[in-house]
N, C-alpha and C positions, 0 to 999 in steps of 0.2 A: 726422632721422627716416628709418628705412629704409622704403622702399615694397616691400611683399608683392609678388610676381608671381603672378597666376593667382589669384585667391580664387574640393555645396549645402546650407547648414546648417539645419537646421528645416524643411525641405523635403517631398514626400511620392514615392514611385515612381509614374511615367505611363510608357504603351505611347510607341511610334513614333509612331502615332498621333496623338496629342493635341500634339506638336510635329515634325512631318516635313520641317519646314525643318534639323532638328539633325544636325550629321554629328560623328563621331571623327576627329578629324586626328592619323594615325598615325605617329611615330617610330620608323621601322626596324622597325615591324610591332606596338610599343603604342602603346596608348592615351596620346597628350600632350596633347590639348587637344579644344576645341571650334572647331565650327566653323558656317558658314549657309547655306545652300544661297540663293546668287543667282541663279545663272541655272544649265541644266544642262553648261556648260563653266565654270562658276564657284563658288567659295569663298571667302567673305568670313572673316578670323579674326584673331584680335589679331596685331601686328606683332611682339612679343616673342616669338612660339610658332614664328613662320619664320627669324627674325633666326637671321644664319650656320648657314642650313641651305642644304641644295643641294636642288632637287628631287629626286631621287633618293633621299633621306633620308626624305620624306614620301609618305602616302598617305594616303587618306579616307574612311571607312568609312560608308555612307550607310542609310539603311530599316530600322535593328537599335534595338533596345529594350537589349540586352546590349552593350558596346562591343567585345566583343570576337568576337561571335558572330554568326552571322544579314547580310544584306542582302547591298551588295554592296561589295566593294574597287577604288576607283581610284586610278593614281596619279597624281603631280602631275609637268608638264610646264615649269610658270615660276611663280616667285614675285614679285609687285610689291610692296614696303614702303612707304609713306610715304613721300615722300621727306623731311619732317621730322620723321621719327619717333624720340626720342630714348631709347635702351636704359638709361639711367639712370632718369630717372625717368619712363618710359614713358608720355611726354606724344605726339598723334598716334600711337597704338597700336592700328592698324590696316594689313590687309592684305588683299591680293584674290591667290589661288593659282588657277590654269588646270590645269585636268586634262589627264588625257591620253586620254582617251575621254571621251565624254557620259551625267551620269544617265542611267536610264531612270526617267522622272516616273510618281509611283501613287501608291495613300490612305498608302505610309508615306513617299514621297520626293518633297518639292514646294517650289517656289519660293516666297520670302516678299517683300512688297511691302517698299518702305524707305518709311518716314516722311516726311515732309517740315517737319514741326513737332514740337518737341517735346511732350509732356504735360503738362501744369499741374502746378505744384507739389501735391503729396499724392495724386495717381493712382497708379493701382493697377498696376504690370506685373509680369510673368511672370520668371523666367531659370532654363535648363534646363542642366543637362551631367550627367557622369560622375564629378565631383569628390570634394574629402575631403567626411565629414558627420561626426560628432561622432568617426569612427575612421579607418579605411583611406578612401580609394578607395571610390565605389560602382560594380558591375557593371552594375545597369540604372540606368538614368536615372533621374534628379529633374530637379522643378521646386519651385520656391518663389515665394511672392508678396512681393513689394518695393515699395515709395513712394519716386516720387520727393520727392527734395529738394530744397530752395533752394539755387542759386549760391551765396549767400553765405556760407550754413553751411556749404559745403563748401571754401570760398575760406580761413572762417577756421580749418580742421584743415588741410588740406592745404601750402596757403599758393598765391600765383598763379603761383609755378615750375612747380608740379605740376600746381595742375585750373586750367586753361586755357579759351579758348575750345568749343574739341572736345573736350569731354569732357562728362559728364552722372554724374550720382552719384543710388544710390537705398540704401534701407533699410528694416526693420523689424526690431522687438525681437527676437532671437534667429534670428535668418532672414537669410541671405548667400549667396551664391556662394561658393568656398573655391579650394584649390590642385587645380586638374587643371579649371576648368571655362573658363581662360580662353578667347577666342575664339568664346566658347558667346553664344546672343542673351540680348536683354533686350526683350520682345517688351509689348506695348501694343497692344489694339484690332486685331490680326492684324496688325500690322507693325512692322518692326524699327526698333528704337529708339534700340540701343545695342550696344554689344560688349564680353566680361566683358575687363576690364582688369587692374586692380589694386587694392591697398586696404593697410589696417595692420592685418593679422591678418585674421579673420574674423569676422562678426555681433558686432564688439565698436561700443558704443549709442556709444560718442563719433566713429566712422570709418565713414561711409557707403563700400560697394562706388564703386569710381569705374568705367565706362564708356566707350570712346569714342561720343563723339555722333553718329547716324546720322544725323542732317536736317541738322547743317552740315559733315558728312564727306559729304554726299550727290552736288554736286558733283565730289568727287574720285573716288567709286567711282565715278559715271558716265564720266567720263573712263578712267579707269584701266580699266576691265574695258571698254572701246570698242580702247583698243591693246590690249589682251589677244587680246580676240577677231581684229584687222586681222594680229597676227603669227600667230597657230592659221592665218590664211587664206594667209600669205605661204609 
């Protein structure tokens, strides 16, 4: 089975506003991915979307509704991966990037709390980006609504190589995250959840969006963005 990289389908356009934790993590000046605003020296975003990049390579577009227009441009100073994060089938597919300057925090650019449990099966959360939708690429942002799903349903498409411990899967009829949103959140009750991952195509009913899981990756960003922050100071 090949795994998608990056899968917003069925979705609707929303301001900065309505999710100001959302950045653009830019490739050599486009739009490649999504990303979270964790702290204002911090970027949480899928590990596939830094993997064999250099900082230099990246930068992060923060407070714009248009990804490519509007707020402000920083760039990235270090990236930390997963250390078991595997580019095959981008199992531990996540990532914390240090900027090279500090947000400035306001109604379009703010930090978002992480989770520490995950949501019951059948609840309702959010996931935003700049992704495909039925064509190209969208310019402004979407968001769509998704349900989580059971482990198990997702244990028996996937298989336990792929959805793992750290990972989290959601879905609804015709409604997905797609290619360009990955690294973008997957947000529940104002806090993050998840991070878009991967999947088999897009909003197709047998392959739920897979996640990395933010309440048992929670731990590791904790760590990880604590050296992040110790080298910024060294």
């Amino acid at each position: 089975m090949t795994v998608d990289g990056g899968r917003i389908i069925g979705g609707v356009e929303i301001s900065i506003e309505k999710a100001p934790w959302q950045v653009s993590l830019e490739l050599n000046g486009y739009n490649w991915c999504g990303g979270v605003i964790y702290s204002k020296n911090i970027i949480i975003t899928a590990a596939h979307c830094a993997y064999d990049k250099l900082p230099n390579d990246l930068s992060v577009r923060a407070g714009a509704t248009t990804h490519n227009l509007g707020g402000s441009v920083v760039g990235v100073s270090a990236i930390s991966l997963h250390e078991q994060y595997d580019n095959i089938i981008a199992t531990n597919d996540i990532a914390l990037l240090l900027l090279s300057s500090p947000l400035r925090l306001s109604k379009f650019v703010q930090v978002i709390p992480l989770a520490t449990e995950e949501p019951s099966i059948g609840s309702t959360a959010s996931v935003s980006g700049w992704g495909y939708t039925n064509g190209p690429t969208s310019n402004r942002l979407r968001s769509v609504n998704v349900d989580i799903v059971a482990r198990a349903e997702c244990l028996k498409v996937y298989g336990e190589k792929v959805f793992i411990r750290t990972s989290i899967c959601a879905s609804a009829p015709g409604k997905d995250a797609c290619v360009g949103d990955s690294g973008g959140p997957l947000v529940y009750q104002g806090q993050l959840v998840g991070i878009v991952s991967h999947g088999k195509g897009c909003a197709l009913s047998t392959y739920p969006g897979v996640y990395a899981n933010v309440p048992t990756l929670n731990k590791w960003i904790l760590r990880t963005a604590s050296v992040l922050h110790q080298d910024e100071e060294m």
